[in-house]
N, C-alpha and C positions, 0 to 999 in steps of 0.2 A: 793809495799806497805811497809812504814814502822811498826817498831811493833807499834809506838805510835798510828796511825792511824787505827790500828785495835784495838786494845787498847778503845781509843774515839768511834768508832762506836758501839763494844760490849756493852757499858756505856748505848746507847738509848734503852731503852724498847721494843720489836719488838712487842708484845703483841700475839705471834701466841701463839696457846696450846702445854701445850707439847706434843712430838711424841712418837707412840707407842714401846715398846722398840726394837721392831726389824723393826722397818721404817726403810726405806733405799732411798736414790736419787741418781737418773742416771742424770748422765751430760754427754753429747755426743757431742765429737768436733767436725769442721766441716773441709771439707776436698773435694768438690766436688764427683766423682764418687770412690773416694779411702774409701769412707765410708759405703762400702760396707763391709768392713772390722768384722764393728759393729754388721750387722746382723749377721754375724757366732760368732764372741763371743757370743751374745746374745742366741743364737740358742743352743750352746753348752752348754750354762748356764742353760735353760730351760729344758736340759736331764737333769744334777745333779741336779736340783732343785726338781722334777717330782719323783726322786728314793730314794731319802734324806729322804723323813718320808713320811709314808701310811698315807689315810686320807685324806679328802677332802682340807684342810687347804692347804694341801701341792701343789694344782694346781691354790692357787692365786695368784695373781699378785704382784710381789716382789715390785714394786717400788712403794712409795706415793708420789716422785714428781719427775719431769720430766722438766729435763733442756737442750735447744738444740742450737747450733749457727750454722747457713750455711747448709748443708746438714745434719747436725747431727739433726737441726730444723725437718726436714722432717721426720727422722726415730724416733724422739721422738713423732712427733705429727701421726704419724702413731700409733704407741705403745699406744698413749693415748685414740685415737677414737678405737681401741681392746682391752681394759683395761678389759671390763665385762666379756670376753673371759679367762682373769686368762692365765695363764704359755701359755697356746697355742699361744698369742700375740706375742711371741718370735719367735718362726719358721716359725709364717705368715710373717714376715716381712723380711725372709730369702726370701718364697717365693714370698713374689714383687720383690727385685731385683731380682730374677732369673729368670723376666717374661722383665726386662726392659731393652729397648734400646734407641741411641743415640736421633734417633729419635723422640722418645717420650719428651727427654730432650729441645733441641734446634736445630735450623734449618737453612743450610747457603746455598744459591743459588748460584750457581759457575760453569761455564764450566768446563769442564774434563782437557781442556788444558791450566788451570791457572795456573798450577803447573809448568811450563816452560818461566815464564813470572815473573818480582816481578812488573813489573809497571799493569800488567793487577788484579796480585794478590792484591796490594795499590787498585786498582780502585775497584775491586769487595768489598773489607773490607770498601772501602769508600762510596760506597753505600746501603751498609747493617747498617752502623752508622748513615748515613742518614734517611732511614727507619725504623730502630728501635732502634736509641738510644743508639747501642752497636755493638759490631764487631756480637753476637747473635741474633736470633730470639727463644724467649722463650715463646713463645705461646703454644708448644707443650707441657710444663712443665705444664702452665697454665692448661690446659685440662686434664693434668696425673693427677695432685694431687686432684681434681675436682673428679676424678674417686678415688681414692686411698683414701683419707684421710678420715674419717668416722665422720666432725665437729659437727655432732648431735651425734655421741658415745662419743666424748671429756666431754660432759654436761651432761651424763646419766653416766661416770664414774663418774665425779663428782660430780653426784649428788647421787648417789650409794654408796661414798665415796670409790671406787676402788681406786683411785688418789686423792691427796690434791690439785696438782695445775701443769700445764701445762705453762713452760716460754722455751720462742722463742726469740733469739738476733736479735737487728740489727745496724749500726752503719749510722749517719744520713748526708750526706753530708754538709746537709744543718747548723746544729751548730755543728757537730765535736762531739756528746755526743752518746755515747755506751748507747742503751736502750734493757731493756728485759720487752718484754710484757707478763703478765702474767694473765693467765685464771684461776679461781679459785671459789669455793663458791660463792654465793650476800654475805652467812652469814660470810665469812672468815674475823678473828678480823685484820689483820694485815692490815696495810697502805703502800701506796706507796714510796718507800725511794730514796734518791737524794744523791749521793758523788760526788766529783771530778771527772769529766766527765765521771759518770756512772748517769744514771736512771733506774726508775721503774715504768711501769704504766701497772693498771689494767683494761684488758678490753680484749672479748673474742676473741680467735687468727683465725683469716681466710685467704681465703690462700693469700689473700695481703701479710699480715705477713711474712708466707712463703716465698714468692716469695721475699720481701724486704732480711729479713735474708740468704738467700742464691743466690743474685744477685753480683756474681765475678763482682769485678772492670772492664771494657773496655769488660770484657767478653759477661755478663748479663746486660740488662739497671737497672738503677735505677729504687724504686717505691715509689708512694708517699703513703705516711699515716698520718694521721690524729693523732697529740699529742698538747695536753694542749690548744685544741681551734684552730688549725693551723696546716698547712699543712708542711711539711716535707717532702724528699727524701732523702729514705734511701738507702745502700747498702750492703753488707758480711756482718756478723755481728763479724769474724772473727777478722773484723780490728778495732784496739783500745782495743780488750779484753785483758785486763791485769789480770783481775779478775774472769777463767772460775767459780771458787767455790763457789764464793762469793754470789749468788742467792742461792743455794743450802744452804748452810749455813746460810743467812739473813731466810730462813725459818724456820730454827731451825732442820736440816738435823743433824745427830747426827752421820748418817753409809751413806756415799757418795762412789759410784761406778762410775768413769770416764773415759770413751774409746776415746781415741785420735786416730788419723792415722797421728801423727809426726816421724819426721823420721831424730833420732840424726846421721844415719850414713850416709846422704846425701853426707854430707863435702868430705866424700872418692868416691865420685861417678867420681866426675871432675877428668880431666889428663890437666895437668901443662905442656901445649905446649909451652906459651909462645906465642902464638897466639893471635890477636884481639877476645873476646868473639861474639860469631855468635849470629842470634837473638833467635836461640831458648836456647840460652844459658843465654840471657837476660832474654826470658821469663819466662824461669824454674827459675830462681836468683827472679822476681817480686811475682810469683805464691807461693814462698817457702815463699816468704817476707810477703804476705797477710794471706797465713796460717800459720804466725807463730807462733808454736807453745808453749805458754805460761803455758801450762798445768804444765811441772815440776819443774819450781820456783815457782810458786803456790802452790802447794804442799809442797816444801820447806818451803816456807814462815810459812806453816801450823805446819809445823817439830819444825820449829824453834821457831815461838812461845809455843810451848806444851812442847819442852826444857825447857825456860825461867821460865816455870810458874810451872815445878816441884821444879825449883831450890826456889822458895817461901814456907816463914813458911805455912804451913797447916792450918791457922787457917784462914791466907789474905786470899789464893788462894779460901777457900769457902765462903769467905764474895764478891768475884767478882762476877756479872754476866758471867759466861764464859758458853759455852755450850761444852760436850766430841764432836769431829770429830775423825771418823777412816775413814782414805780414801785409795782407794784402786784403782790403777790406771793399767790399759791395753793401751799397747802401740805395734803395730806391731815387732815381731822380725825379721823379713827378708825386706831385701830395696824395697820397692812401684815401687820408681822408676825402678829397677832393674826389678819387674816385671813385669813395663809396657811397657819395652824394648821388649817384649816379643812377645805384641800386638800392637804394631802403627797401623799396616795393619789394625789392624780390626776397626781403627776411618772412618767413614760413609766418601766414597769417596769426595764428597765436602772441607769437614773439613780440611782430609786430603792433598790435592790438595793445596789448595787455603795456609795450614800453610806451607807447603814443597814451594811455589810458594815463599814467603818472607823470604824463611831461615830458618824460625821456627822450623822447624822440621826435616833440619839438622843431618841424623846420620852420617857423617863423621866427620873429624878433629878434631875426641875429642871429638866433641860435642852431642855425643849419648847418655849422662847420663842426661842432661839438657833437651833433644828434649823428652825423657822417661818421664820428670819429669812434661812438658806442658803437655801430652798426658794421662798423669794419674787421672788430674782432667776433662777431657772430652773422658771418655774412659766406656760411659756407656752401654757396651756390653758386651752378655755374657760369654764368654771365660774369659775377664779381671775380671768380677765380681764373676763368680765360683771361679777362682782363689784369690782373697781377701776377698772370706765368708771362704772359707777352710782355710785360712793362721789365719782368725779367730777364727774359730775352734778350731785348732791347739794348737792355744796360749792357748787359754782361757783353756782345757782338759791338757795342760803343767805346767797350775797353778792351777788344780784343789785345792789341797789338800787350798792354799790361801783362794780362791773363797767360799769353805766351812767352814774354818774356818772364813773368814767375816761376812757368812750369820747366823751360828749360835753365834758366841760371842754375849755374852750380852752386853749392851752400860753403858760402865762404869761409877760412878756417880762423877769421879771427874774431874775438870776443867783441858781442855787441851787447847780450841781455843778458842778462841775467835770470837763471829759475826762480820763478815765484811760488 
């Protein structure tokens, strides 16, 4: 986005009230089973939160809005149906994943001895596309979040005003336009807004939603839903996000918290054989390409406008609409992929089988960092996911002293962003 263009959108009136001074919104990217990542920051964040001031104040619920794309959809729309539960919402959602496996997610039928074969492997993946739509069977997913997600605590937080508003990505095959569905108030002043193939529509998120926002391309089928009178089939909400903040911000989010599971030091993972790329080299290159992550030019973007508008005489800069953003972003320090080398074995024999049968999963010739990197987004088992709530942990208790100083600063009164 250029500046001018956040510039022009700032100009419309969003009409939301303003936010209390220490409102805060989570934006949670998405990442398939590597976003497991987010429950241990979150979980870590929930201790310092809890021992930071006596008082009852001190065990509510930090977030008033809650923004989610692909799997990150799942962990915020968890967070939101335990919203009334205050700080404890944090380490419940630790322990879901620590209760969840592949199984649960999605489901591939496959003989044991497909894994020795790529024309038997083509034919089993070709009749699993056949019957549902996807190399996946996500029924299983269907029926976890059914158990899991608490859509009548979603309306009791907000209607308790625990939460301002609950938005879930999705991206639509059907017109190419990035939408965030957003649950909120009947009384909420704000309308639904339309950019440059981005939309907004409000209306209460079920787990269609879900299942749309977090349906990996070829991986997961498509799902249809229902916007502006018509049917639609949506997919990732991943793909086409240019804009993770820009919901969080159109709300008038003032103090933004967003956890990503990107992973800038992929680049070093490849060795430069010189070799034809295998398929799981291909894969891991497509899966990187879907979850790309857009989080820190966004951020930038955010930098760079707040630069801009210090360098304004003082008197313009408060005659603009602009709202303060402090955003504060967690990003894994150690490579995903790297630690999902760790686990292949543990992907539910089928999966594994049937992606070792076409190559995919591939750990010779190089190609072990790539076959890591497919294996990370369908790795929802618990060994792999203890190991990425801890790594979030980690981080999150490594940036304490941050993390504290975000929650307590006060939200400064002079224009830095602008709404997008």
């Amino acid at each position: 986005m250029s500046l001018d263009t956040l510039i022009a959108g700032s100009l419309l009136d969003s009409g939301a009230p303003a936010p209390a001074v220490d409102a805060c919104a989570l934006v949670l990217m998405g990442g398939g089973a590597r976003t497991a990542y987010q429950a241990g920051a979150l979980k870590a964040l929930a201790t310092m939160l809890a021992t930071r001031v006596a008082g009852a104040g001190a065990q509510r619920f930090p977030f008033q809005w809650l923004f989610g794309t692909s799997a990150g959809a799942l962990n915020a729309s968890y967070l939101a149906g335990h919203a009334e539960r205050g700080l404890q919402a944090l380490p419940e959602l630790a322990a879901f994943w620590g209760g969840l496996r592949s199984s649960q997610v999605y489901r591939l039928d496959a003989p044991g001895w497909v894994r020795a074969n790529r024309v038997v492997a083509g034919l089993t993946l070709a009749r699993q596309v056949k019957r549902h739509r996807a190399l996946l069977d996500t029924l299983p997913l269907v029926d976890t979040l059914h158990r899991a997600i608490d859509l009548p605590g979603v309306e009791r937080a907000l209607a308790g005003r625990h939460i301002d508003v609950l938005g879930v990505t999705a991206s639509s095959y059907t017109s190419g336009e990035h939408w965030i569905f957003c649950q909120t108030r009947t009384d909420h002043p704000l309308l639904p807004w339309s950019r440059q193939g981005r939309r907004a529509s409000f209306q209460p998120v079920t787990i269609e939603h879900l299942m749309a926002s977090s349906a990996i391309p070829f991986l997961f089928p498509a799902v249809p839903l229902w916007v502006d009178g018509h049917k639609e089939h949506f997919g990732d909400g991943s793909m086409r996000q240019l804009s993770p903040l820009s919901p969080a911000i159109h709300f008038g989010a003032r103090r933004v918290l967003v956890i990503g599971v990107g992973q800038p030091q992929r680049s070093g993972m490849g060795q430069r054989t010189g070799e034809e790329p295998t398929a799981g080299t291909i894969a891991g290159h497509a899966m990187a390409s879907v979850f790309h992550d857009t989080l820190q030019s966004d951020v930038e973007q955010v930098q760079r406008v707040s630069e801009t508008l210090k360098k304004l005489p003082p008197e313009l800069a408060a005659a603009l609409p602009y709202h303060p953003v402090n955003v504060l972003a967690l990003q894994p320090s150690f490579s995903l992929d790297e630690l999902a080398r760790k686990h292949i074995g543990a992907l539910p024999a089928s999966t594994r089988n049937t992606l070792t049968g076409l190559g995919a999963l591939d750990t010779g010739r190089g190609a072990a960092g790539s076959a890591a990197a497919l294996a990370s987004y369908l790795l929802f088992e618990p060994d792999f996911v203890q190991a990425l709530v801890e790594l979030g942990e980690a981080d999150a208790w490594r940036r304490k002293a941050e993390l504290m100083d975000f929650f307590a600063a006060p939200v400064q009164t002079t224009a830095q962003v602008a709404v997008t």
